[in-house]
C-alpha positions in Angstrom: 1.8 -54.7 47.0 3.1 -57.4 44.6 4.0 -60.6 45.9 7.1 -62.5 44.4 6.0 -66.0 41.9 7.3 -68.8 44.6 9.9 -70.7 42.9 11.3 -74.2 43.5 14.9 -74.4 44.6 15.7 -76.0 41.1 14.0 -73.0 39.4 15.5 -70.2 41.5 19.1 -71.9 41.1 18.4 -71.4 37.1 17.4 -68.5 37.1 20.5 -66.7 39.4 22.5 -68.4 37.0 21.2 -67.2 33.6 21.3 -63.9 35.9 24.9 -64.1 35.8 24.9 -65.7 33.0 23.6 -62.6 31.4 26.0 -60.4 33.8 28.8 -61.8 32.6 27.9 -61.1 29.0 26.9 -57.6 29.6 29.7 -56.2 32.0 32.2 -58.9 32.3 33.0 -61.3 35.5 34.2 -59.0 37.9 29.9 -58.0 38.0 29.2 -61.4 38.6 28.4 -60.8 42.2 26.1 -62.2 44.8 24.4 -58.8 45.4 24.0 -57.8 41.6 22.5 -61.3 40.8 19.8 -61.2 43.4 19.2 -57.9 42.5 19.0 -59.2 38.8 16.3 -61.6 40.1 14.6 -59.6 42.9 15.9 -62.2 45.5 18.0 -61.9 48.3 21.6 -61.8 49.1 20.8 -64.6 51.8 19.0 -66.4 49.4 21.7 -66.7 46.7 24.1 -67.8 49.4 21.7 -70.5 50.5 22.1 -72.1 46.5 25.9 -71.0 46.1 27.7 -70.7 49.4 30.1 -67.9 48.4 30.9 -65.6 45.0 32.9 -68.4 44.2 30.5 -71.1 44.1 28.7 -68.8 42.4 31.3 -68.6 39.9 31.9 -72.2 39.8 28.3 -72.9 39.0 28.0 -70.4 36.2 31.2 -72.1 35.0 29.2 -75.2 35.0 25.8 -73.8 33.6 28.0 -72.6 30.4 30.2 -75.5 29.9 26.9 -77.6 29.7 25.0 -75.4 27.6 28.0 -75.0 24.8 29.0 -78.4 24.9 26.0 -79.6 24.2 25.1 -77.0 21.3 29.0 -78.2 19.8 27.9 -82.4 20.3 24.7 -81.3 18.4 26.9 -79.6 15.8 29.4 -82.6 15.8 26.5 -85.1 15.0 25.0 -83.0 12.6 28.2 -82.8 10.8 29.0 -86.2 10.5 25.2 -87.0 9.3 26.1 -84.3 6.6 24.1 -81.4 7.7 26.5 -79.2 9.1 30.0 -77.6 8.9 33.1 -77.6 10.8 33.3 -74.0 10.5 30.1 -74.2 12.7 31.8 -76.4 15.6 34.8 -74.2 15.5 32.1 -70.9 15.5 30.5 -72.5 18.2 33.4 -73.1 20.2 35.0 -69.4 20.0 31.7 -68.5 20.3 31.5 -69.8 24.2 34.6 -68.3 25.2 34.2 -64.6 23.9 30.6 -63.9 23.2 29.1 -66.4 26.1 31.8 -65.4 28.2 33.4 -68.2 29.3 37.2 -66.9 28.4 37.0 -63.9 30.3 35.3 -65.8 33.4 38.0 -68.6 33.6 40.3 -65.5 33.4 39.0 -64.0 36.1 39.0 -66.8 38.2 42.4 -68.1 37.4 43.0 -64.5 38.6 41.5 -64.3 41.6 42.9 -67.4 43.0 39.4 -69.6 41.6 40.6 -72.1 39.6 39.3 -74.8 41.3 36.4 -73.2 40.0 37.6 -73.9 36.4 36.7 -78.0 37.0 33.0 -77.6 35.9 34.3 -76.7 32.5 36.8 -78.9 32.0 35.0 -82.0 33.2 32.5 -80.8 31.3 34.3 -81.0 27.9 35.9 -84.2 28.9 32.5 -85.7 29.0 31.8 -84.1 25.3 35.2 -85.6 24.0 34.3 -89.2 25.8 30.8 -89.0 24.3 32.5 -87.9 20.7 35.8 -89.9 21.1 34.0 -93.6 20.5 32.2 -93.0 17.6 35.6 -91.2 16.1 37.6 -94.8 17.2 35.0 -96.8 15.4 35.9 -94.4 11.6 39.7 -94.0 12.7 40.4 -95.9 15.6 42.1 -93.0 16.8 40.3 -91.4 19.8 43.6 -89.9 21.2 43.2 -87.5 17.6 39.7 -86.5 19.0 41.3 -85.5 22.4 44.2 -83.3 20.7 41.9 -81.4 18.2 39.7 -80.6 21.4 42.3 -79.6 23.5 43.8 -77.1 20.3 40.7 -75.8 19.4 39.8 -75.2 23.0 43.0 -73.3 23.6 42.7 -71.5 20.1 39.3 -70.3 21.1 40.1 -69.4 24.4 43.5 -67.4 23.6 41.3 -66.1 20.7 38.9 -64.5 23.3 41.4 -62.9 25.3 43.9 -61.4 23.0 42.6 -62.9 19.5 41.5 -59.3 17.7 44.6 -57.5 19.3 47.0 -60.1 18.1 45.7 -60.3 14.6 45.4 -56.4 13.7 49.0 -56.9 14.9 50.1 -59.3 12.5 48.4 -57.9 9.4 45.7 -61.1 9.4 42.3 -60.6 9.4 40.0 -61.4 12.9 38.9 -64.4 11.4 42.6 -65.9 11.3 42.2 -68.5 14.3 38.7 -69.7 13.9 39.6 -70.2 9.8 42.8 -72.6 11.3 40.7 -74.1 13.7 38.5 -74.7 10.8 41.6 -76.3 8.6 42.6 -78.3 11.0 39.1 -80.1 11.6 38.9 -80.1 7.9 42.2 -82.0 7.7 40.8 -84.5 10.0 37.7 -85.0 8.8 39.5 -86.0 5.2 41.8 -88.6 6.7 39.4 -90.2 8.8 37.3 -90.2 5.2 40.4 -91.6 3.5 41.0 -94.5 6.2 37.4 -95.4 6.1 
């Protein structure tokens, strides 16, 4: 009979949550269950509720675990940018990117939904840290961090409505699929230019 690797608590918590991590992606949030995660793992239903408490925490944490890995990913892709070496069409891609391949639109859906959204906090602390870390440098070549917080906030809602009903509403209006990421994408463009002009 095989024994189970012993994890620590640390390791274990990681792992249930790139389990549901990779739930979410595969089958949406509504799968993102206690019982189908320690399955995932070959844990137990006690043990996940030891880590998470509920479903819900276990939402709430997998909220977290995502915001942190895609906010850093898009502060990497910030920097690079303004050393030269990357886009903003790769910020905005790696922002829609979060919310409808990662997942993350159709999980704050689902808990604003369910009556969750406390559970939304992790995320949006989480890309309130990203703007504070971004926002300072930005001040120093525009001294306008406020500009920093408003293009977050639009492209976060862009990506985000773009995830739920983004390919629906385009087809619609005759535009291709690409129509909110290539605004998003204008309108960092835009910004990058004046804050080039001012300096």
């Amino acid at each position: 009979m095989a024994t189970r690797k012993r994890l620590s608590p640390e390791e274990s918590r990681f792992a249930a949550l790139e389990a549901a991590r990779s739930l979410l992606i595969e089958t949406g949030p509504q799968s993102v269950t206690l019982k189908a995660v320690a399955g995932r793992i070959g844990r137990t239903h006690a043990n996940l509720l030891h880590h998470f408490g509920s479903a819900a925490g276990l939402q709430k944490a997998l909220a977290g675990h995502l915001a942190e890995a895609v906010c850093a990913t898009i502060a990497d892709a910030v920097h690079a940018s303004r050393a030269g070496l990357g886009s903003p069409r790769e910020v905005v891609d790696l922002a829609f990117d979060a919310f409808d391949k990662e997942g993350a639109g159709a999980l704050a859906s689902w808990m604003i939904l369910t009556g969750n959204e406390d559970a939304l906090t992790p995320i949006v602390e989480t890309i309130h840290e990203l703007v504070d870390e971004i926002a300072p440098a930005e001040a120093s070549h525009s001294g306008e961090a406020k500009q920093v917080h408003e293009e977050t906030l639009a492209l976060v809602l862009m990506a985000m409505g773009d995830a739920l009903i983004g390919s629906a509403l385009s087809r619609s209006l005759g535009l291709p699929e690409t129509a909110a990421r290539d605004r998003a994408e204008r309108m960092l463009v835009r910004s990058l230019e004046a804050v080039t002009q001012k300096g």
